[in-house]
N, C-alpha and C positions, 0 to 999 in steps of 0.2 A: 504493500500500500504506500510506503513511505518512498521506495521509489515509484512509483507512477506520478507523485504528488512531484517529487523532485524536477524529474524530466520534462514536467508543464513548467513550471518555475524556471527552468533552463531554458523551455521554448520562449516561453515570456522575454526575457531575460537578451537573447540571440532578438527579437523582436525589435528591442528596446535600443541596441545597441547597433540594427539598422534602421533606426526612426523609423518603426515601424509602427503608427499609433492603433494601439488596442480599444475597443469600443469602451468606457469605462461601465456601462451597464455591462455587456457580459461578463467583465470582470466577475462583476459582485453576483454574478449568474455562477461563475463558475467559480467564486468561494462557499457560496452558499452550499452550493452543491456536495463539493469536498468535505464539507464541515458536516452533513446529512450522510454521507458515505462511511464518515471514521465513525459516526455515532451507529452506524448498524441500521438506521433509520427504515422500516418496512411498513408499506400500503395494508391497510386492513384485507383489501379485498386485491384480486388478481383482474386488472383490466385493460382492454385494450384504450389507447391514448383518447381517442374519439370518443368512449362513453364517461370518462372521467367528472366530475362535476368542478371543475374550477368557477371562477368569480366569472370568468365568462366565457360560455363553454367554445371547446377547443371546434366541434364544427364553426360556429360564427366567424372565431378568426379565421378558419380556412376558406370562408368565403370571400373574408377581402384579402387572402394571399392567392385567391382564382383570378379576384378579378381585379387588384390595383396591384400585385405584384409583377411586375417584370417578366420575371427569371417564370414564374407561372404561366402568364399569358403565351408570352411568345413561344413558349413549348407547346402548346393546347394550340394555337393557330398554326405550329407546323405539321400537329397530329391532324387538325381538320384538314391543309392544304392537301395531305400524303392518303386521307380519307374520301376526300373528295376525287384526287385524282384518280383510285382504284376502282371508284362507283360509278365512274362516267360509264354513261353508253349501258349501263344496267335498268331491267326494268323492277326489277324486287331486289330489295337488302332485308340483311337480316343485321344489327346491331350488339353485340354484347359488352357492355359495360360494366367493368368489376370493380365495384365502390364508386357507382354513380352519384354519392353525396346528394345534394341538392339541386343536381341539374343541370347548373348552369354550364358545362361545358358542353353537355348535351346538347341542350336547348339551342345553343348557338350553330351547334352542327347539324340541327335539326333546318333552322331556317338556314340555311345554306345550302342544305340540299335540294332546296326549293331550284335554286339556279340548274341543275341537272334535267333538262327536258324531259329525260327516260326513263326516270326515273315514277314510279305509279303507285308502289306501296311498299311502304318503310316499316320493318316488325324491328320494335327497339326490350330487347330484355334489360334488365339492370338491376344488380346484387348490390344492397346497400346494409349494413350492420346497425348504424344507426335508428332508433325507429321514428325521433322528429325528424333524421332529416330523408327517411322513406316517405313519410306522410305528407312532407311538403312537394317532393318531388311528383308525387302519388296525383295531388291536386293540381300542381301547376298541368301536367302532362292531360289530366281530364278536362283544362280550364281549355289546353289550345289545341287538342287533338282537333279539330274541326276547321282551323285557320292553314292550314298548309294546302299547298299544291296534291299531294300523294295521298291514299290513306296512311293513318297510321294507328297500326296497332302494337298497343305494351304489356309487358309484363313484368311489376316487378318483385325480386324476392330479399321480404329482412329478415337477410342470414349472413352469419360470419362469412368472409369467402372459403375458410376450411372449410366448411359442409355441405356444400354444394359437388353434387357428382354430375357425370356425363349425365345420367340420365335426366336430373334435373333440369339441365341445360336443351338437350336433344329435342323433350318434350314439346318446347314451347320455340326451336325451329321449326316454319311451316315446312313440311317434305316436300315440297314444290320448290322451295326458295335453297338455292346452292349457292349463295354469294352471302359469307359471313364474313365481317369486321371485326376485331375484339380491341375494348379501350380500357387499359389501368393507369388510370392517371392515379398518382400516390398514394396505391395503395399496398401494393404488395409486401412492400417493406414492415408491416405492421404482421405478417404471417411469421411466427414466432420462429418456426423449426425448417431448417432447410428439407427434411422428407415432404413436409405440406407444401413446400415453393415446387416440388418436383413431381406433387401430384397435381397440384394446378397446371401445370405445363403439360403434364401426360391426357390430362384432359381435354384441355385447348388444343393440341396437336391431332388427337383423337374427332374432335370436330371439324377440325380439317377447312379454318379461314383463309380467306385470301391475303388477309393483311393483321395484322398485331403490333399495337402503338404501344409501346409502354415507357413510362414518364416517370423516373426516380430521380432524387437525388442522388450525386453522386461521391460516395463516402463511407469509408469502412468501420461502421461500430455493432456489427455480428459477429467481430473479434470476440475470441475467448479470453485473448488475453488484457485483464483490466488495464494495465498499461497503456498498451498501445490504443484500445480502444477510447482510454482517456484522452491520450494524448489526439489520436484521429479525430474525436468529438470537438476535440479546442480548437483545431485546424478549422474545422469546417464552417462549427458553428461562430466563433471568431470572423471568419469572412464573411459568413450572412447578416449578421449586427452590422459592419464594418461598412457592406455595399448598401445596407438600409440606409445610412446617415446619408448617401449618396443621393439620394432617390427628390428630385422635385417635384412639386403636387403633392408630396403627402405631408398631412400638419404634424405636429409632434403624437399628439394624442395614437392616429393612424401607428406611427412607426411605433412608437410603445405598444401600441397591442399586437403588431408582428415580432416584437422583440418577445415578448410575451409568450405568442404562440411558440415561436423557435423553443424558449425558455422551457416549457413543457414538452417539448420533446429533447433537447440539450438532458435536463435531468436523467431520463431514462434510462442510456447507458453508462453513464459515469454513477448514478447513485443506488439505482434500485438491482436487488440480486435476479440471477437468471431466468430466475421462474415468473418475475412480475415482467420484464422486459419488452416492449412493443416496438419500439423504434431500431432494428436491427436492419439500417444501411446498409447496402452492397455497393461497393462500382460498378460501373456499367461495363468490365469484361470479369465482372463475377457475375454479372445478372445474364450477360450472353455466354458464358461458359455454360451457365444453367440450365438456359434454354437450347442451348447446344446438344446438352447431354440427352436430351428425349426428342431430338431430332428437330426441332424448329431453328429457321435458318434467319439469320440477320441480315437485313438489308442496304447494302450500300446507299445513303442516303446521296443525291447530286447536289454538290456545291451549287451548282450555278440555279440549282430551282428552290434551296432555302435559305440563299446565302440573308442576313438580318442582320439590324445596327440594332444595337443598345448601348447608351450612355455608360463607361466605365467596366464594361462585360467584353470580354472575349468569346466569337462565338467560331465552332470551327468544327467541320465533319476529319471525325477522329480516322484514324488508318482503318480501324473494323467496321465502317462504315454508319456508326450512328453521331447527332449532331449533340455537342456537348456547348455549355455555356459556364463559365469561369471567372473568378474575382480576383485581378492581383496573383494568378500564379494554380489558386483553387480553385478545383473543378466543383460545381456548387449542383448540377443538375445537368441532365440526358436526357435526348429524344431518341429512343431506342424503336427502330422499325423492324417486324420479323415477317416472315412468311413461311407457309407449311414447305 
């Protein structure tokens, strides 16, 4: 313990020594932490980050990290571009969304598909755990099904993504409809045990989409080793603080509750033991090694059709073909495209 605590200190320190200015809230994010870690400090109950009851709950902030953060959006807009161009020229899709949340990045890809002439009828499934933010998604989706170009019919299920099997999924494919999509915008990272990430993949492979978007951040604290997981946690979450203070348009309040949201999941792997743990990061060629291993294949994403500007971000299609986006050096998040 007492080295893992040293080697942040060190990193700090190596930081400091290249004027390197550290956020001073995470700082106190990440004493706070250390100081709840030495104490043994454990959660009554075993949950995942999203049902938590904090001062304000962790879906909310996740909605203004969909939709006024950056590093979010432009990922979700290169997911629609890469979704869009696969569906051209089809007259039926079929949709699967795993931790559709509250919608909104659906929603948006829903009225965008409007622009697709050939498009005639749109079946959208969507696995959400949460159950406010099933219910909301539940209503907005029966509010506008009737305003699109296509039909469209939903289905959705509140269930952890562990517990969902093929057959669950296969069901509510219509058998007519042979063009599936599949969208994990951040969620999968929340799947506790790498057997459960590689039966979700045996599944999806099993179904056999055309295309698979998946949208992690990119950072290694499914480390076993407390160390380095500590140390990987400070690196990461360190630059997400770091590129907030960056951000024009958002008031302080805003960037405080994204500091916040970070904050709740920052905790996770540095303080709580193995068995509470939800926030377990992969990089994006541990998450394509993954999907590699039961046969889904990664896709060369083209420079020239997502090339994107952001204010103080590095953005750049990585050698293995997926498009990453980076702060100062750290790779902060991936747009990981696969096909069967």
């Amino acid at each position: 313990m007492q080295e893992a605590i040293t080697n942040v200190e060190n990193w700090i320190k190596e930081n400091n020594q290249a004027g390197i200015k550290i956020d001073a809230v995470f700082l106190s994010h990440l004493e706070k932490g250390i100081e709840l870690k030495k104490s043994n400090w454990i959660p009554e109950t075993i949950q995942n980050t999203y049902l938590k009851e904090f001062e304000i709950p962790q879906i909310v902030l996740f909605d203004l990290l969909t939709n006024k953060f950056p590093l979010v959006t432009t990922c979700q807009q290169i997911a629609e571009k890469a979704f869009l161009k696969a569906a051209s020229g089809k007259r039926e899709i079929c949709i699967l969304d795993i931790g559709i949340g509250r919608g909104f990045q659906m929603m948006r890809l829903l009225d965008t598909l409007q622009n697709i002439d050939s498009i005639e009828k749109v079946n959208l499934i969507g696995v959400e755990i949460s159950t406010d933010a099933f219910n909301f998604t539940l209503s907005q989706l029966n509010e506008r099904k009737n305003n699109y170009k296509f039909e469209l019919n939903f289905h959705l299920i509140n269930s952890p993504v562990e517990l969902i099997t093929y057959d669950i999924i296969k069901a509510q494919i219509p058998a007519h409809c042979d063009f599936l999509m599949v969208n994990a915008s951040l969620t999968l990272h929340h799947i506790q045990h790498k057997e459960s990430r590689l039966n979700l993949f045996s599944i999806i492979k099993q179904l056999n989409p055309q295309l698979m978007i998946l949208i992690e951040p990119d950072a290694d604290t499914m480390n076993e080793d407390y160390g380095q997981r500590l140390l990987n946690a400070a690196k990461h979450f360190s630059a997400l603080y770091n590129y907030v203070n960056t951000l024009d348009g958002m008031n302080e309040a805003e960037a405080n509750h994204l500091k916040s949201f970070f904050a709740n999941d920052f905790f996770d792997p540095i303080v709580l033991p193995d068995s509470h743990r939800f926030e377990r990061l992969q990089t994006s060629p541990q998450w394509i090694d993954l999907m590699s291993s039961v046969g889904l294949k990664p896709m060369h994403l083209d420079p020239n059709e997502y090339s994107v500007y952001i204010p103080n971000i590095d953005c750049a299609i990585m050698k293995e073909g997926y498009f990453n986006l980076s702060y100062s050096g750290t790779p902060l998040i991936s747009v990981i495209a696969i096909e069967n």
